[in-house]
Backbone as CSV, one residue per row, in Angstrom:
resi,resn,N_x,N_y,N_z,CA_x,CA_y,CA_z,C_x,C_y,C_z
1,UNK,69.836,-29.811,208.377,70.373,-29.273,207.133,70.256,-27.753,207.173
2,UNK,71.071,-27.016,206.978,71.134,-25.624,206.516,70.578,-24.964,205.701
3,UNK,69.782,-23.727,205.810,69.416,-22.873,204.734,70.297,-22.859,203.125
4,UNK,71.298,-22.960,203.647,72.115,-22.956,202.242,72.301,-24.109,201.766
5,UNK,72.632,-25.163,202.203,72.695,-26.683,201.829,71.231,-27.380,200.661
6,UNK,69.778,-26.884,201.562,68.906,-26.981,200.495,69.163,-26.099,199.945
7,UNK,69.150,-25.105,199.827,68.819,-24.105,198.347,69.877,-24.792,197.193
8,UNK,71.089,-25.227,198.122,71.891,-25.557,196.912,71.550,-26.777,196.165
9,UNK,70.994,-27.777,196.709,70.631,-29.172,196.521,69.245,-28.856,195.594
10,UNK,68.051,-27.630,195.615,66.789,-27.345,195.253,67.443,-26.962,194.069
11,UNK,68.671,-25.606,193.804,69.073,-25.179,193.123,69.549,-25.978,191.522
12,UNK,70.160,-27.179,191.999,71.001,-28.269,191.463,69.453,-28.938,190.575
13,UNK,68.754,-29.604,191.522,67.497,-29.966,191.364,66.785,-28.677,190.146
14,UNK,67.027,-28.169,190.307,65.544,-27.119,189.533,66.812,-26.401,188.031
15,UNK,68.032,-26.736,187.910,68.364,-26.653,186.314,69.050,-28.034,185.896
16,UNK,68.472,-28.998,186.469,68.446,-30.382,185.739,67.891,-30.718,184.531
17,UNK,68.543,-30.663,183.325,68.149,-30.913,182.085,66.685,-32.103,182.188
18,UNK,67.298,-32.840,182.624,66.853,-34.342,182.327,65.558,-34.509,183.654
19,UNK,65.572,-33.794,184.105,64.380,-33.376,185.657,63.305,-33.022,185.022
20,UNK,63.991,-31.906,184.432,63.129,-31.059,183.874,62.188,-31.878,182.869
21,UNK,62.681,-32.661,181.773,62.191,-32.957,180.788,61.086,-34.051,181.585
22,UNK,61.508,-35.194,182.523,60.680,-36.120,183.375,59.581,-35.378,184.000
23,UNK,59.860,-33.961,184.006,58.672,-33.122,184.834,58.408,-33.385,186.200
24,UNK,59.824,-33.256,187.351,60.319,-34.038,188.337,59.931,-33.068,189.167
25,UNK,59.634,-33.791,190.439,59.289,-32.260,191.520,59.882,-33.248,192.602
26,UNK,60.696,-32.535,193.062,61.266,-32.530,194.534,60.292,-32.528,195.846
27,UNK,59.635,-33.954,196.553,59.032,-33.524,197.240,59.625,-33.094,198.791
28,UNK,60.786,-33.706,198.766,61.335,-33.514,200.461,62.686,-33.461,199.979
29,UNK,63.224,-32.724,201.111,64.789,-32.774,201.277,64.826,-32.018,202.666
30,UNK,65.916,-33.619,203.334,66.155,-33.487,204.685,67.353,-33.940,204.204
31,UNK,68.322,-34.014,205.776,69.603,-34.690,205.878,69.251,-35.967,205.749
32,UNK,70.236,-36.382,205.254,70.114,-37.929,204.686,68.514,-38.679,204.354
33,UNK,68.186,-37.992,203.562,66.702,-37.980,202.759,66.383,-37.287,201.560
34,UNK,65.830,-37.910,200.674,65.013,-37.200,199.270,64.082,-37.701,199.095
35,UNK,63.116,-37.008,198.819,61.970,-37.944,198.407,61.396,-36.701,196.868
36,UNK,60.878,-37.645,195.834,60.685,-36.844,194.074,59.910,-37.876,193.771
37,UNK,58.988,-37.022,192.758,57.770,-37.580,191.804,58.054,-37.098,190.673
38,UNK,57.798,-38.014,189.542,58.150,-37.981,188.191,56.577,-38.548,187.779
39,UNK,55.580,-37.967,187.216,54.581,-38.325,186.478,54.651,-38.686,184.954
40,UNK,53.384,-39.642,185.298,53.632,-40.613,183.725,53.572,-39.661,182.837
41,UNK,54.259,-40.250,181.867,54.366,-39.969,180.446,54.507,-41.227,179.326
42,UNK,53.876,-40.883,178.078,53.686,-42.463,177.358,55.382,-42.730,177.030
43,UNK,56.227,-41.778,177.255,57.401,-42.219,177.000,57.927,-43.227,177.893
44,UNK,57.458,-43.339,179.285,57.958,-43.674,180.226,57.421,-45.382,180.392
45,UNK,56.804,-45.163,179.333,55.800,-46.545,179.849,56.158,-47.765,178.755
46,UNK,55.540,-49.164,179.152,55.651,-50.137,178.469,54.242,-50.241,177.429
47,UNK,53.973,-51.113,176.587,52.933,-50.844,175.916,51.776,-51.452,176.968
48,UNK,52.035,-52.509,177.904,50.869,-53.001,178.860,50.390,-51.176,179.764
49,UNK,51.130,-50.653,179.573,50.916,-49.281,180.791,51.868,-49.031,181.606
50,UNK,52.649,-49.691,182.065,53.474,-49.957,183.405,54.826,-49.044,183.210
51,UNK,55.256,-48.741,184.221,56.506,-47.736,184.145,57.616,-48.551,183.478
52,UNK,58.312,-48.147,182.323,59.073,-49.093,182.207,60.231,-48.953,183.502
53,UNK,61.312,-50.174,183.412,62.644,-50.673,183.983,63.465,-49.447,184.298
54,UNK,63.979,-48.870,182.856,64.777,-47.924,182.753,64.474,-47.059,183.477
55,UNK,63.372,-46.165,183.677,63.006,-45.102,184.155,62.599,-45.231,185.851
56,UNK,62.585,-46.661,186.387,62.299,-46.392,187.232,64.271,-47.078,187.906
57,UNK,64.890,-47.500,186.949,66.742,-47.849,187.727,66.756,-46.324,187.538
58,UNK,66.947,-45.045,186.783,67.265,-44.337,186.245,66.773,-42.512,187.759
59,UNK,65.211,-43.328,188.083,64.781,-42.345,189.308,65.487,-42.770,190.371
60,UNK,65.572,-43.869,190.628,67.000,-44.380,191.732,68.107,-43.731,192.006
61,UNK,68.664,-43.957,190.518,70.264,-43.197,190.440,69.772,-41.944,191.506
62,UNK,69.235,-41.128,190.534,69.019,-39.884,190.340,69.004,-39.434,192.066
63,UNK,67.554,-39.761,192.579,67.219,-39.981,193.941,68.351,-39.994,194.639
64,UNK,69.053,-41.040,194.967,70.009,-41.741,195.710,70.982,-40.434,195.452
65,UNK,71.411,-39.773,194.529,72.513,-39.131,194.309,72.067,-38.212,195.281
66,UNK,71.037,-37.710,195.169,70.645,-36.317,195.814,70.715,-36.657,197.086
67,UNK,70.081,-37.762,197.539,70.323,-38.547,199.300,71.916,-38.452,199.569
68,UNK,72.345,-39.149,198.614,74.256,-38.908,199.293,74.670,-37.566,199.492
69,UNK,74.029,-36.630,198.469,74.675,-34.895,199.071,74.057,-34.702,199.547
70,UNK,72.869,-34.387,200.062,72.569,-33.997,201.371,73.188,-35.105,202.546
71,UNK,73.656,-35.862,202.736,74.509,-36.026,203.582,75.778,-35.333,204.506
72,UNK,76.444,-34.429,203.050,77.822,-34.148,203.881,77.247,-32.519,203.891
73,UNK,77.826,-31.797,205.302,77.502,-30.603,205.170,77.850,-29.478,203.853
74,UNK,78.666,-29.565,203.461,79.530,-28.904,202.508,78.963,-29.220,201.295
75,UNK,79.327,-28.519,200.188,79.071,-28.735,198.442,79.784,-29.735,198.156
76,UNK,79.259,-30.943,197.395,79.865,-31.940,196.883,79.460,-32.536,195.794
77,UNK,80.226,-33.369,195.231,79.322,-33.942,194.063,79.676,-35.545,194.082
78,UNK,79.015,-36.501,193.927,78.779,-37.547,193.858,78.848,-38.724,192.742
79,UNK,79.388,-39.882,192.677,79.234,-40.594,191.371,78.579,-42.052,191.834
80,UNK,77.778,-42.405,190.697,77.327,-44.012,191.232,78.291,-44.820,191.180
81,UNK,78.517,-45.977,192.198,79.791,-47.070,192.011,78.640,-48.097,191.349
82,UNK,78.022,-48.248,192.483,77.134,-49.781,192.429,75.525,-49.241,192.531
83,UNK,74.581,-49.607,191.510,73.214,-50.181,191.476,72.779,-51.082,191.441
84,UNK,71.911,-51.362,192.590,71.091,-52.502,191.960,69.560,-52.292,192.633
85,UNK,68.670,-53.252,191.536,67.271,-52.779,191.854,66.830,-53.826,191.570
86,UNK,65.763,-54.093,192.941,65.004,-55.325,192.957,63.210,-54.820,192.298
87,UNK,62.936,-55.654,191.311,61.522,-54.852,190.927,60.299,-55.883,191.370
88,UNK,59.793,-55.172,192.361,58.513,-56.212,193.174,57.856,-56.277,192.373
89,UNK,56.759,-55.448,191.568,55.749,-55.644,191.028,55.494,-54.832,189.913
90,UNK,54.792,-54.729,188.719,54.569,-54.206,187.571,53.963,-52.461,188.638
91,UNK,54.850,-51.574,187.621,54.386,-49.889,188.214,53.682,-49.771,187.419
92,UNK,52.062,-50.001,187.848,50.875,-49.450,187.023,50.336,-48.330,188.680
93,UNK,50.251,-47.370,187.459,49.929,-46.192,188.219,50.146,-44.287,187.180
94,UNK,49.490,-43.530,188.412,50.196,-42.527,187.206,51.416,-41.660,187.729
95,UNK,52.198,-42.010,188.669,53.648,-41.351,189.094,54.004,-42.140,189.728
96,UNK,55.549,-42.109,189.616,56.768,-42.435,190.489,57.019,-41.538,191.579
97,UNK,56.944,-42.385,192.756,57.425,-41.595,193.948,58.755,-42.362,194.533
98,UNK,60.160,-41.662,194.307,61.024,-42.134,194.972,61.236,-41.480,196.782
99,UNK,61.925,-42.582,197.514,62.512,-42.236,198.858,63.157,-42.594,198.883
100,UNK,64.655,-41.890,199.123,65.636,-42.753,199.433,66.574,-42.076,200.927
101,UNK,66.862,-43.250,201.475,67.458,-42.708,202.802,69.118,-42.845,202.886
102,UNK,70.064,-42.108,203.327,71.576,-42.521,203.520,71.377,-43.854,204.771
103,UNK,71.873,-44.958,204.417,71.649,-45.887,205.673,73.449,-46.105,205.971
104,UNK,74.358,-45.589,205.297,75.756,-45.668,205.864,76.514,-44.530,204.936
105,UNK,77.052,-43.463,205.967,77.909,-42.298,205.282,79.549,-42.466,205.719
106,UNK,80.134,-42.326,204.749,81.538,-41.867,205.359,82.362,-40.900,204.607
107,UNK,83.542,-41.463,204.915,84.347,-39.657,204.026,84.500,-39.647,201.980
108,UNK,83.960,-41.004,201.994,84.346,-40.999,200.016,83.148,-42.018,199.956
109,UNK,82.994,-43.099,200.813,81.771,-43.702,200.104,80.047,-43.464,201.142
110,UNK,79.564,-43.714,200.379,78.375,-43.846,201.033,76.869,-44.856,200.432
111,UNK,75.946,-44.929,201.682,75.221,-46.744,200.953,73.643,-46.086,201.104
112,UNK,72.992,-45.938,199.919,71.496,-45.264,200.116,70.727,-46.316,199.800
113,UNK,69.508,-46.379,200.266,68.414,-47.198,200.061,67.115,-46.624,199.487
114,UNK,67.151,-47.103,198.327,65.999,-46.318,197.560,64.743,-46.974,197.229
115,UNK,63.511,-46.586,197.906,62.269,-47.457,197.897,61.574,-46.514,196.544
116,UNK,61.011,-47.290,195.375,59.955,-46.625,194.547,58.703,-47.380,195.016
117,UNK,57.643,-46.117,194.691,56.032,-46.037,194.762,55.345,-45.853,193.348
118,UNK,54.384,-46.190,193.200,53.571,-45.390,192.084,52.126,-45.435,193.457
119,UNK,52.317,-43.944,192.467,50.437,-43.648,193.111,49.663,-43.322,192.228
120,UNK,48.330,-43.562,192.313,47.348,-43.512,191.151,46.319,-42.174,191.688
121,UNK,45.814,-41.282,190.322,45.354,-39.961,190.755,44.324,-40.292,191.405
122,UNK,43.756,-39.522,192.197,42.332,-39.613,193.166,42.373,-40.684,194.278
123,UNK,43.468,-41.622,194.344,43.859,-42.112,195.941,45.072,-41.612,196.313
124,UNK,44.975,-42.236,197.875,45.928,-41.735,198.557,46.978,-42.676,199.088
125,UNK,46.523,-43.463,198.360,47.616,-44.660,198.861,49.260,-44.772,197.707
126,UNK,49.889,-45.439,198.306,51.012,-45.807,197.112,51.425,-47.415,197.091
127,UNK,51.820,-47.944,195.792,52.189,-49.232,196.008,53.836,-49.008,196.057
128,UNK,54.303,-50.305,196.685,55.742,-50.576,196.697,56.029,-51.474,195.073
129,UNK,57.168,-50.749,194.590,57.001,-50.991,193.131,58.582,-51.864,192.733
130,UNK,59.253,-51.271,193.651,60.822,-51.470,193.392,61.388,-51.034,194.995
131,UNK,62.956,-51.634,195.049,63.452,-51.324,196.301,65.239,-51.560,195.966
132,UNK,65.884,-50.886,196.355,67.363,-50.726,195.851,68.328,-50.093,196.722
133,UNK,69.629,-50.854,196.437,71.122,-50.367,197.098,71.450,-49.554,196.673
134,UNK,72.212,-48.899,196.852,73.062,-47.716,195.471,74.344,-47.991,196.516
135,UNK,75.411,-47.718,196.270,76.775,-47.200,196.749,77.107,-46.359,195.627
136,UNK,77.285,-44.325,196.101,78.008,-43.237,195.935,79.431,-43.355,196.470
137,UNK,80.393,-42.670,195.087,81.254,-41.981,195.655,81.754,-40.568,196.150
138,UNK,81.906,-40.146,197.171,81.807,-38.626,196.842,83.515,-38.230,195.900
139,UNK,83.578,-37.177,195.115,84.237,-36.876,194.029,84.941,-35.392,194.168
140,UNK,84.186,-35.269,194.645,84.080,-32.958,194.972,83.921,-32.888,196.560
């Protein structure tokens, strides 16, 4: 990936209304890779504790979008066709860690695979929480 490709993708990332408000930090960006943490908030949660549904289909989208543009060299912009999200186990923890990888690119569509984590403060481990398809279209 190019000097300019991240800045533009960090750029995009860092005046995200809705990033911002989740209190989202970008931890990686490679070619065909993103990886972001979104820490709890009681908004985010169910009354048992657990991340709710929404927020963790919703870090997917999000994720996955950013995985499909860093894909193509050039500025582009992206739309979701298809989600879907399989949810392994209740996200008790205190952040969401998404990864998502491009596992098939082409010239308008493309197929990301988005694994969520929660990790809990003072370990170092993460659980597998959720795991998902996305198909992007590119648009721009």
């Amino acid at each position: 990936m190019t000097p300019e490709k991240k800045k533009l993708i960090t750029d995009s990332f860092g005046r995200s209304e809705t990033l911002q408000f989740y209190k989202a930090e970008l931890l990686e960006v490679e070619t065909d890779f993103i990886s972001m943490k979104i820490p709890k908030m009681e908004m985010m949660t169910r009354k048992a504790g657990m991340f709710n549904g929404a927020m963790i289909a919703s870090l997917v989208d999000v994720s996955s979008g950013y995985a499909a543009v860093s894909h193509y060299p050039e500025d582009c912009y992206v739309v979701t066709v298809e989600l879907k999200v399989n949810y392994l186990r209740p996200a008790m923890g205190d952040a969401l860690v998404s990864k998502s990888y491009v596992i098939k690119g082409g010239g308008k569509i493309i197929v990301v695979r988005t694994e969520i984590y929660v990790q809990t403060e003072g370990s170092d481990s993460e659980s597998h929480v959720a795991t998902s398809l996305v198909t992007m279209m590119k648009i721009k």
